[in-house]
DOTORTI-771681 format. One line per field, with one value per residue (C-alpha): residue in one letter; x, y, z. Coordinates in steps of 0.1 Angstrom, whole numbers, plus 5000, padded with zeros to 4 digits. Example, Ala and Ser with C-alpha at 12.3 -4.5 7.8 and 13.67 -1.06 7.14 Angstrom:
code: (a	s)
px: (5123	5137)
py: (4955	4989)
pz: (5078	5071)
END
This chain:
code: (x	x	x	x	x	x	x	x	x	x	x	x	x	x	x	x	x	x	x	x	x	x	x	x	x	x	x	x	x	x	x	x	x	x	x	x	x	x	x	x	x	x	x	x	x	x	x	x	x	x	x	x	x	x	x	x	x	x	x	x	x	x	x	x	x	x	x	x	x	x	x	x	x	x	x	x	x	x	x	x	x	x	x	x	x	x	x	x	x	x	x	x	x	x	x	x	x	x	x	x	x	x	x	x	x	x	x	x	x	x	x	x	x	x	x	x	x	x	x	x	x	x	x	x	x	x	x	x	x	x	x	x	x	x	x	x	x	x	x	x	x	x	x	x	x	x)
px: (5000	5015	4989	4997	4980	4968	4975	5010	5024	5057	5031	5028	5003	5007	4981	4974	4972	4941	4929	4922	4897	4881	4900	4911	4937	4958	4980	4980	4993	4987	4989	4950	4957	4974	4954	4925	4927	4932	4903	4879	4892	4889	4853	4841	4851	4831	4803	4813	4788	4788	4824	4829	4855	4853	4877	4877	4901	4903	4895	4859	4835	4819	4850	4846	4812	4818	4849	4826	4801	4833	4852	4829	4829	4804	4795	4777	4753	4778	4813	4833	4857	4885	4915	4933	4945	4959	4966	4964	4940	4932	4911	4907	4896	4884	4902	4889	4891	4875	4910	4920	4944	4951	4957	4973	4967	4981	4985	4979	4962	4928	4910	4878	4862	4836	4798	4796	4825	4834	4858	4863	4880	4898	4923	4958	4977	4978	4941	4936	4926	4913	4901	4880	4850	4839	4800	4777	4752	4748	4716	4733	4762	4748	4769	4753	4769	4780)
py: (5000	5042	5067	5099	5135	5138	5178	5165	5128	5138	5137	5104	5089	5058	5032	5049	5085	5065	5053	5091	5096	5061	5040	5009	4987	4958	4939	4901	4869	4856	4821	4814	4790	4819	4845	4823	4831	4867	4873	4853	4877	4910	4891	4890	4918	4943	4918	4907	4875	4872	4871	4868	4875	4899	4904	4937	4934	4949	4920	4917	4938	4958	4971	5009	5004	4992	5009	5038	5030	5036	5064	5089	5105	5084	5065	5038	5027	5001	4999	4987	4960	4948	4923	4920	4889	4900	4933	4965	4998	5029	5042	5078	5089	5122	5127	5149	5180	5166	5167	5137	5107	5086	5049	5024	4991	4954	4918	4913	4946	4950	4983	4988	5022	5029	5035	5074	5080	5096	5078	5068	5042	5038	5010	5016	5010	4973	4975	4942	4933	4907	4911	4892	4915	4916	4924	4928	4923	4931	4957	4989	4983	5011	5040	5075	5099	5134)
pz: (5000	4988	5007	5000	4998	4962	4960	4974	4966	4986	5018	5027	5048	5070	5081	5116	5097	5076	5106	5120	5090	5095	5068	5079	5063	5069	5050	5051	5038	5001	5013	5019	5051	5067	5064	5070	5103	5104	5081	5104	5134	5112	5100	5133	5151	5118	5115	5077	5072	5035	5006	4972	4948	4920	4886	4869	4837	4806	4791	4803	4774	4796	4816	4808	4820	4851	4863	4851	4883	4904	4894	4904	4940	4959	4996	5005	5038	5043	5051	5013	5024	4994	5000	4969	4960	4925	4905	4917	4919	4936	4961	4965	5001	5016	5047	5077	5064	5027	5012	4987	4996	4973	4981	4958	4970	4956	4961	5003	5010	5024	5030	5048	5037	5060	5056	5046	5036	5003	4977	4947	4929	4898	4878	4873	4840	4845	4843	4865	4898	4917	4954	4979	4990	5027	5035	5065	5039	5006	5008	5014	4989	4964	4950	4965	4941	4963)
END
């Protein structure tokens, strides 16, 4: 994971500085037996009941269409949980005082935006990822544009 200040890329921002603004992140094992176990804690202490694993590529036809859902500034009722198990992207986050940070996350990441909280999300030039999506349930995951 690369957090920085999107006005200011030299500004970088650490886990506990995302953590101030409500972002959560933690960055765990590839290997599925090993972070088997740290998922089920994370799992249970947010009240995640419900996975599944999604693939944006560029390969898929409808790609601009979809990353198009994403890429505009918007929330949700619920908190948007993402490990990713392959590729890359980024998430875009207002902080505290509504400023941007940008967060480039990879392979072994996993970012909890929480429920009201303004982001967006975009694919870098690799235009790949796959990641292992985390939900208390699925009703409330709907895109309120700002």
């Amino acid at each position: 994971m690369r957090a920085y200040r999107l006005n200011d890329s030299t500004q970088s921002a650490a886990p506990d500085d995302l953590q101030r603004f409500g972002v959560a992140y933690w960055n765990l094992s590839l290997d599925e037996t090993a972070r088997a176990a740290s998922l089920a804690a994370i799992k249970q202490e947010r009240g995640y009941v419900d996975e599944d694993v999604v693939v944006l590529s560029a390969d898929n036809p409808d790609y601009a269409t979809i990353c198009a859902k994403f890429d505009r500034e918007h929330s949700h009722a619920l908190d948007e949980v993402r490990f990713v198990l392959d590729g890359e992207g980024v998430f875009d986050v207002r902080d505290g005082t509504d400023d941007w940070i940008r967060i480039e996350v990879t392979a072994g990441d996993l970012i909890v935006i929480p429920a009201g909280k303004y982001h967006r999300f975009s694919m870098t030039d690799r235009s790949y990822i796959r990641c292992l999506r985390l939900f208390a349930d699925n009703s409330g995951w709907v895109p309120e544009y700002r």
